[in-house]
C-alpha positions as CSV (number, residue, x, y, z in Angstrom):
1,X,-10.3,-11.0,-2.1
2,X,-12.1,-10.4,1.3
3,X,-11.0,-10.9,4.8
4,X,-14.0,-12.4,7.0
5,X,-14.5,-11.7,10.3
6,X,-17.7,-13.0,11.8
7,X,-18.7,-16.4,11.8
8,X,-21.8,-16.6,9.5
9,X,-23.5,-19.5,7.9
10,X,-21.6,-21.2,5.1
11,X,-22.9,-24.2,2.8
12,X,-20.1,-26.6,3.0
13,X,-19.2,-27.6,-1.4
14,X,-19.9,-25.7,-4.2
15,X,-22.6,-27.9,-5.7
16,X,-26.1,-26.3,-4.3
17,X,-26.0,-24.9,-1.0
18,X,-24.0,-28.2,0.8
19,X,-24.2,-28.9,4.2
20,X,-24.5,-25.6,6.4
21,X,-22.3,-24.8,9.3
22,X,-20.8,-22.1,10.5
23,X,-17.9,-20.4,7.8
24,X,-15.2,-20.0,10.5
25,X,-15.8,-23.0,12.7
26,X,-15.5,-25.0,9.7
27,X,-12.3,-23.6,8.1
28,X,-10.6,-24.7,11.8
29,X,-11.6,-28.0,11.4
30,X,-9.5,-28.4,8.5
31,X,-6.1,-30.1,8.5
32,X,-3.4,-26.9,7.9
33,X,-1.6,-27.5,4.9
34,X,2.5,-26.2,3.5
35,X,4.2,-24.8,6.4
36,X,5.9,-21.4,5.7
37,X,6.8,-18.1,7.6
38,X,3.7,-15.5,7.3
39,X,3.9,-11.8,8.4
40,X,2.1,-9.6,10.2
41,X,3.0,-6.0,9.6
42,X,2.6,-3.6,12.7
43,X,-0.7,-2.0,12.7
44,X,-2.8,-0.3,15.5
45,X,0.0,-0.8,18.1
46,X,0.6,-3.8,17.8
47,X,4.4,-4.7,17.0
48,X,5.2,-6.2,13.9
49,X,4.7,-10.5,14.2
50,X,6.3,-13.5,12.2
51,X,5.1,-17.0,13.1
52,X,5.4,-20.5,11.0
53,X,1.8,-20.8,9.7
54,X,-0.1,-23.4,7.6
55,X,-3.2,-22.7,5.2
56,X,-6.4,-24.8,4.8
57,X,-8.9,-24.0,2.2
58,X,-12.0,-25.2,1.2
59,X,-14.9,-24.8,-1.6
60,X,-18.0,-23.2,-0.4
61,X,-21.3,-21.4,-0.9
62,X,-22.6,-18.3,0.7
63,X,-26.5,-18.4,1.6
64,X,-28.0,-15.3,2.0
65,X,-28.2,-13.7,5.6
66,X,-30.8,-15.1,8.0
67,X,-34.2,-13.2,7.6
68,X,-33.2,-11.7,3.7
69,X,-33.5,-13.4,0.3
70,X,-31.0,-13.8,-2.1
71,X,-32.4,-11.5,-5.1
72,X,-31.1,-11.2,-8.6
73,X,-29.3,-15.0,-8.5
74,X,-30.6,-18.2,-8.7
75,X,-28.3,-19.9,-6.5
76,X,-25.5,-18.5,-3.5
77,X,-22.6,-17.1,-4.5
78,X,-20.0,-20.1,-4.9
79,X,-16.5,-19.2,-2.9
80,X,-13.1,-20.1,-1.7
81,X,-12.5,-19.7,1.5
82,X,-9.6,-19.9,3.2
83,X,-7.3,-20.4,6.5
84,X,-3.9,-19.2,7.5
85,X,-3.0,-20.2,10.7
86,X,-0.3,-20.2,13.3
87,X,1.4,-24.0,13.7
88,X,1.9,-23.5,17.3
89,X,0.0,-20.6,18.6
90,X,2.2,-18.4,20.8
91,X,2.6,-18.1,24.9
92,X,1.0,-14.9,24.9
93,X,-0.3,-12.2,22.5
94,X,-2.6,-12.9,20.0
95,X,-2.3,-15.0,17.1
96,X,-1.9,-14.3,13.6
97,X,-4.9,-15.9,11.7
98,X,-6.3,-14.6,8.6
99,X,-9.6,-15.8,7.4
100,X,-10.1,-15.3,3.5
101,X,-12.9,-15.3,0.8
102,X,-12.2,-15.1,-3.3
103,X,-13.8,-16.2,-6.1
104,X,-10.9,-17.1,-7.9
105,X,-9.9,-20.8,-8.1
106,X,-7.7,-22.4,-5.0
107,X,-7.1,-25.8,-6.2
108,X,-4.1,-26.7,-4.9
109,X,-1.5,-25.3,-1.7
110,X,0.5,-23.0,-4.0
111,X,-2.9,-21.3,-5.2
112,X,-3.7,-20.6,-1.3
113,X,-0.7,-18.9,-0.4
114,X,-0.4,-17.1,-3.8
115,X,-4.0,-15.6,-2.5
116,X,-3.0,-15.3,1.2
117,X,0.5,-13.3,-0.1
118,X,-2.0,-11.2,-2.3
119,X,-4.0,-10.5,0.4
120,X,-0.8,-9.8,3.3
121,X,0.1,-6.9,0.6
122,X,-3.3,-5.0,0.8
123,X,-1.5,-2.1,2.8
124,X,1.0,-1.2,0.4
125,X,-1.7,-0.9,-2.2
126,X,-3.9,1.0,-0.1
127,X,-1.2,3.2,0.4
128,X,-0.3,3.7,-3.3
129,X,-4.2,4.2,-3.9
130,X,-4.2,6.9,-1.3
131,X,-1.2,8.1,-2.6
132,X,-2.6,8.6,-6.1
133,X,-5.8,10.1,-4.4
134,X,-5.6,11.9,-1.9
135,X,-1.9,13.1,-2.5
136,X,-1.4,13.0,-6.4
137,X,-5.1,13.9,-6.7
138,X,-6.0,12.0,-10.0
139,X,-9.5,12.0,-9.2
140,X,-9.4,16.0,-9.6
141,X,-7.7,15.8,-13.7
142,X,-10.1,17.6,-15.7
143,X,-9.5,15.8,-18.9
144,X,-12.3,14.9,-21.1
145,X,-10.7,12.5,-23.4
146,X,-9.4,8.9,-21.8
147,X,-6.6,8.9,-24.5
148,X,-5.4,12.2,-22.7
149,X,-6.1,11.0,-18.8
150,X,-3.8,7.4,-19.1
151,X,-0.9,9.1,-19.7
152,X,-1.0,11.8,-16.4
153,X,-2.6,8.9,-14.5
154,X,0.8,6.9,-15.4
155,X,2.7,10.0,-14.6
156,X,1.4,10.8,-11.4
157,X,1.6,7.0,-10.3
158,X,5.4,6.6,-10.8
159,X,5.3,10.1,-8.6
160,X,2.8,8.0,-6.0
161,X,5.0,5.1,-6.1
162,X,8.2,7.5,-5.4
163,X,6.7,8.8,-2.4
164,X,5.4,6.0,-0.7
165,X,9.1,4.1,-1.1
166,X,10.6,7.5,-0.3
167,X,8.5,7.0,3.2
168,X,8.7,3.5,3.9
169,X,12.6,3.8,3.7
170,X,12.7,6.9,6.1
171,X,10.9,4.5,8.8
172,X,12.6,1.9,8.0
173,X,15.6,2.1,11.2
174,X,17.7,-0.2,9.2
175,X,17.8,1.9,5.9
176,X,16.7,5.6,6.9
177,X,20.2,6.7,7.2
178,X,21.3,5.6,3.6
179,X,22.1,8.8,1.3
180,X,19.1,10.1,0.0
181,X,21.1,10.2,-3.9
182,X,20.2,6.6,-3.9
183,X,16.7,7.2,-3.5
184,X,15.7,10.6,-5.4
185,X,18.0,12.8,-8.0
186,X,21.4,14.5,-6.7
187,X,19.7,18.0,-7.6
188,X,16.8,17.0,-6.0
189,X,19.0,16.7,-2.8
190,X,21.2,19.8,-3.1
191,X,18.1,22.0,-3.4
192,X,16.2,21.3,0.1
193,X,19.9,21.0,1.3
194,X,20.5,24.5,0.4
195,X,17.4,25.8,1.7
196,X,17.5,23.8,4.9
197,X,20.9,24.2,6.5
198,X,21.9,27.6,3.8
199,X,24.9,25.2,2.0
200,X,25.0,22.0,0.2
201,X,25.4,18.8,1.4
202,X,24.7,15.4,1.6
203,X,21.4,14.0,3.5
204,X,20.3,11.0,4.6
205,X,16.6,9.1,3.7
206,X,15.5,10.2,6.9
207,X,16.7,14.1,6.6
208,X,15.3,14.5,2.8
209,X,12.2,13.4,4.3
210,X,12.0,15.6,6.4
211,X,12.6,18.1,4.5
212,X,10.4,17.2,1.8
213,X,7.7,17.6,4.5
214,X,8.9,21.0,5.6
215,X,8.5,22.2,2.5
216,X,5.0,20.8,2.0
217,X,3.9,22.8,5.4
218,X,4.9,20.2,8.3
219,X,5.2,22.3,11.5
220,X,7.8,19.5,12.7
221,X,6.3,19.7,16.0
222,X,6.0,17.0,18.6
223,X,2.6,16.4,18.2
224,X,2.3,16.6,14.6
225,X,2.7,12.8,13.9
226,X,4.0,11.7,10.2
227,X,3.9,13.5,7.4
228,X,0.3,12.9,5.6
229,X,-0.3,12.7,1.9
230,X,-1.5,15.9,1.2
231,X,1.5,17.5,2.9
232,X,3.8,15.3,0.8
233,X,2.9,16.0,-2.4
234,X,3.2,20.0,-1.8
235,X,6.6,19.3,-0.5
236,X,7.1,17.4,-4.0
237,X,5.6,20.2,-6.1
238,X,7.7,22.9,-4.3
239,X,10.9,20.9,-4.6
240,X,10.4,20.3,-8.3
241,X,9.3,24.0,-8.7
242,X,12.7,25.0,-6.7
243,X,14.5,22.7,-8.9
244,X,13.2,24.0,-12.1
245,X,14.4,27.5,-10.5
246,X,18.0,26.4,-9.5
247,X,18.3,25.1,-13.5
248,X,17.2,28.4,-14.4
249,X,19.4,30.6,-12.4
250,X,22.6,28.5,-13.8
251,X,21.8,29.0,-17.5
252,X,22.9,31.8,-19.2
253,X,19.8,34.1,-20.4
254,X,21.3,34.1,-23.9
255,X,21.0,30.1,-23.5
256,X,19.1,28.7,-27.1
257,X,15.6,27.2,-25.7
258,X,16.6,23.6,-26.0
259,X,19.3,24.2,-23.5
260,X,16.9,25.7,-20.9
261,X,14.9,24.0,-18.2
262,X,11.7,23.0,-19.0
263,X,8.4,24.8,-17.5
264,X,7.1,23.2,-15.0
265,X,3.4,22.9,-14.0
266,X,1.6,21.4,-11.3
């Protein structure tokens, strides 16, 4: 699934190159198609947007760039692209219009916006992707055996997946202030409670957040901006390794192993 954004040459059909035109110019010539709400999540500024939009798609081919040649196939790549579109375009702003490409089949209405709701969740999956990366660092395992990497890779991506709820809710004005025991373990809260305010209690989304971050190394200044990946994740390992500590100062030394926490690693 691609987004296009300039309007190149398109062959209209699937059988041979078709007639050319232009690929965007063509998709707005199509009649719009099963009215429904499509969102726009805020991005670069710009405030989240809602607006009653239709799809249009159509079958294509994709000639090769003016002045190149199409090596390695005997024909243009045959695509779907696709239109979602505001109904009535709004006053003022801009509109939300997403122009798609996939080589999967689009057939019929409910194939479109199956591929245009795929496509309005790319975020979230970049975000779990950069979560496993950059913050879980999967790439960095130094297994050698793939029957031995799956399982840490599933590990760390319920960890990844944790996270990013865990920091969608705390920007989230309508849920941040929900207790944090709903999100994350009750020890998991008393601990950064403990070390944050020097007693137990109860903290919101928004304050175990926070916290989380403190302990990964977040200044909490004004211009520091939101916590990053990187700085999550060592606030993770820290609390996990101060939880695994408070377990161990509350069993008895003469407990039998099975009763005592478990080691933890990285």
């Amino acid at each position: 699934m691609l987004r296009s954004k300039h309007n190149r040459r398109l062959g209209v059909g699937q059988g041979g190159v078709g007639r050319a035109g232009k690929r965007l110019d063509h998709l707005r010539t199509l009649p719009g198609q099963g009215r429904r709400l499509l969102s726009a999540p805020e991005r670069d500024g710009r405030p989240a947007r809602e607006t009653t939009a239709a799809v249009a798609r159509a079958a294509v081919a994709m000639p090769p760039s003016k002045g190149r040649r199409c090596t390695g196939r005997r024909r243009p790549p045959r695509v779907w692209a696709l239109r979602a579109s505001p109904v009535t375009p709004p006053a003022s702003g801009e509109a939300v219009e997403w122009f798609l490409l996939t080589n999967l089949p689009v057939e019929t209405v409910g194939q479109a916006w199956e591929k245009v709701d795929g496509y309005g969740r790319r975020r979230v999956i970049e975000e779990f992707h950069k979560g496993q990366k950059t913050g879980c660092a999967i790439e960095g395992l130094q297994f050698q055996k793939v029957a031995r990497l799956r399982p840490m890779i599933a590990l760390l991506s319920v960890v990844a997946t944790a996270l990013l709820a865990l920091r969608d809710l705390s920007r989230d004005a309508a849920l941040r202030e929900l207790p944090a025991t709903g999100v994350v373990d009750e020890e998991c809260v008393d601990v950064p409670s403990g070390w944050r305010d020097g007693r137990r209690r109860g903290l919101t989304v928004a304050e175990f957040f926070r916290a989380l971050a403190r302990l990964g190394g977040r200044q909490g200044r004004r211009g520091d901006g939101e916590p990053g990946w990187l700085v999550l994740w060592r606030g993770w390992s820290g609390l996990r390794r101060m939880a695994a500590g408070a377990r161990a100062a509350r069993c008895p030394k003469d407990a039998p192993p099975e009763e005592r926490p478990p080691e933890t690693g990285r």
